[in-house]
C-alpha atoms as a printed R data frame, in Angstrom:
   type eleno elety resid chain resno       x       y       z
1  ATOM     1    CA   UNK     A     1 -25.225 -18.084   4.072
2  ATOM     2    CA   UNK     A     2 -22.492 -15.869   2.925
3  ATOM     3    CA   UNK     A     3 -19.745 -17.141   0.105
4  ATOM     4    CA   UNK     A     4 -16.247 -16.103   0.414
5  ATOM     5    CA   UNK     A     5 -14.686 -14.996  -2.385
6  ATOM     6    CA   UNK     A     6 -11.498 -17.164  -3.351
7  ATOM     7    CA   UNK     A     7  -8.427 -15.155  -2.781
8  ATOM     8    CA   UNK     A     8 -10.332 -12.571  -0.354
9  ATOM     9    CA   UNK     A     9  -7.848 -12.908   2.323
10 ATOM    10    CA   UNK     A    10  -4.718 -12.121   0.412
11 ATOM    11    CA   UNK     A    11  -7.128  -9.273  -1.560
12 ATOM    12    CA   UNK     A    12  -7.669  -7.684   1.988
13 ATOM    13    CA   UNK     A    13  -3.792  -7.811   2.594
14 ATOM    14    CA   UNK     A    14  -3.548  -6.009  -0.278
15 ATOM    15    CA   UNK     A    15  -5.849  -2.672   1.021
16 ATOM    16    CA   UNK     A    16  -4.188  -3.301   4.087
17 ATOM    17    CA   UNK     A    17  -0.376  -3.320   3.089
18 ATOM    18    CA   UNK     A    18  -1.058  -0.759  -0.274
19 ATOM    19    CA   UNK     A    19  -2.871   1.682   1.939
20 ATOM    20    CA   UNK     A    20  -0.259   1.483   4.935
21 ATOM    21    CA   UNK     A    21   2.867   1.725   2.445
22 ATOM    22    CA   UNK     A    22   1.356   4.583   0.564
23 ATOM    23    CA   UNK     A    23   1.152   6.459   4.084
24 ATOM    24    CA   UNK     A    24   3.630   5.265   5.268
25 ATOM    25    CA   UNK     A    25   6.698   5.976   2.245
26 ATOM    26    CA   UNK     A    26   4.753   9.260   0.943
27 ATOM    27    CA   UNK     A    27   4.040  10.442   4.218
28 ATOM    28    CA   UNK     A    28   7.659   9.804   5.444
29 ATOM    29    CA   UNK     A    29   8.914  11.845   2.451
30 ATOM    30    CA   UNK     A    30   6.638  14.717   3.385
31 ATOM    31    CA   UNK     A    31   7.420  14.991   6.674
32 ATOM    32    CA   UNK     A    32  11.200  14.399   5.802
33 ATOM    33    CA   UNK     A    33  11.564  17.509   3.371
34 ATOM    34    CA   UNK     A    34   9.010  19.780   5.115
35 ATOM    35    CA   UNK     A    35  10.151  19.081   8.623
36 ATOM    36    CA   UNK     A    36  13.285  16.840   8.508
37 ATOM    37    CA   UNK     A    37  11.898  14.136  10.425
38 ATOM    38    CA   UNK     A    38  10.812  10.620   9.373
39 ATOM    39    CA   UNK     A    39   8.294   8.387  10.676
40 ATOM    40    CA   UNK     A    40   7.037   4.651  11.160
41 ATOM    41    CA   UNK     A    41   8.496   2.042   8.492
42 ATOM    42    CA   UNK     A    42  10.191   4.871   6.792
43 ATOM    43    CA   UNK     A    43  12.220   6.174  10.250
44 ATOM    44    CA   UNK     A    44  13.661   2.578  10.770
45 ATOM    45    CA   UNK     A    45  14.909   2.224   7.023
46 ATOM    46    CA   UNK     A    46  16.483   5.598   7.553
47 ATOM    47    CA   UNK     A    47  18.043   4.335  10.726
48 ATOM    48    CA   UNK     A    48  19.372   1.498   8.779
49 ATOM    49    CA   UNK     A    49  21.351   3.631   6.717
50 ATOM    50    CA   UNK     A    50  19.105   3.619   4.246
51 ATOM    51    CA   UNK     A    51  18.754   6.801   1.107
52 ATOM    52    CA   UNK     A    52  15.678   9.052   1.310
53 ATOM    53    CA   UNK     A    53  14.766   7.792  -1.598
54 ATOM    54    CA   UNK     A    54  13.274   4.631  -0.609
55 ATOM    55    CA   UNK     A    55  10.331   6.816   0.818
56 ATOM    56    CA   UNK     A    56   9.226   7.074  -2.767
57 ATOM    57    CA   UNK     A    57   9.915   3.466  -3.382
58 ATOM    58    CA   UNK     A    58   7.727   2.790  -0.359
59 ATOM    59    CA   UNK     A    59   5.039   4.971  -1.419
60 ATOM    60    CA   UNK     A    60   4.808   3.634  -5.084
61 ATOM    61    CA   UNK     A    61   5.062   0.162  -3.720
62 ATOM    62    CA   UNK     A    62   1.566   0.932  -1.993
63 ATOM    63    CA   UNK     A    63   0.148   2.945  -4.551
64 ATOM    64    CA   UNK     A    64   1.119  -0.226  -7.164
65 ATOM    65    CA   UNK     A    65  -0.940  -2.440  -4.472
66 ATOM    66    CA   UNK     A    66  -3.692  -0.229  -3.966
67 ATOM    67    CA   UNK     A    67  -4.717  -0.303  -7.838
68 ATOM    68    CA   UNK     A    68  -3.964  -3.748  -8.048
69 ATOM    69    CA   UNK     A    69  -6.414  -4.759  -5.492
70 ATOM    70    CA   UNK     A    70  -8.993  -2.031  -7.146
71 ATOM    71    CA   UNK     A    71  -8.577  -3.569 -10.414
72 ATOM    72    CA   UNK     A    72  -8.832  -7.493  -8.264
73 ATOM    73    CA   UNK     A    73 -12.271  -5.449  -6.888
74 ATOM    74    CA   UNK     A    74 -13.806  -4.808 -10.311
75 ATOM    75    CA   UNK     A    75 -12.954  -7.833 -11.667
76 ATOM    76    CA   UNK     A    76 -14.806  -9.427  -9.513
77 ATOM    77    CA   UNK     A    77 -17.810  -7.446  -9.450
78 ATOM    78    CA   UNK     A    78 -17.920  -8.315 -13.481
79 ATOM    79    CA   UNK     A    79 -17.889 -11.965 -13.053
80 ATOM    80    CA   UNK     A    80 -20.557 -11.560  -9.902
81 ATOM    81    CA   UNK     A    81 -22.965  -9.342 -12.699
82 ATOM    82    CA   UNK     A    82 -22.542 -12.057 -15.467
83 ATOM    83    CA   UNK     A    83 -22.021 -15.330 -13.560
């Protein structure tokens, strides 16, 4: 029978919400400078009157997740290997 990991759920949120921020706020910002047009999460923060700016924010927010949940991922591949 399988064991699930302690934590596992919120460690999937984490790939989930990392990876869809990172597209999300540095995708926006791309589109925004090469095209002048937002999308997704970024378009309705821009629509709130939001700066430009918070596309970065957004994007570093994910990227900040994303190695957070790596590093969560090969921590627990070292306790796996010695316990």
């Amino acid at each position: 029978m399988a064991q699930r990991r302690t934590g596992s759920g919120g460690q999937s949120a984490r790939w989930i919400l990392g990876t869809l921020l990172l597209v999300q706020g540095f995708g926006s910002a791309i589109t925004q400078s090469l095209w002048d047009t937002s999308f997704g999460v970024a378009a309705l923060l821009r629509a709130a009157g939001l700066p430009q700016w918070t596309d970065l924010l957004l994007g570093t927010t994910g990227t900040v997740l994303l190695i957070w949940a790596l590093a969560w991922h090969h921590a627990g591949g070292r306790e796996r290997a010695h316990g």
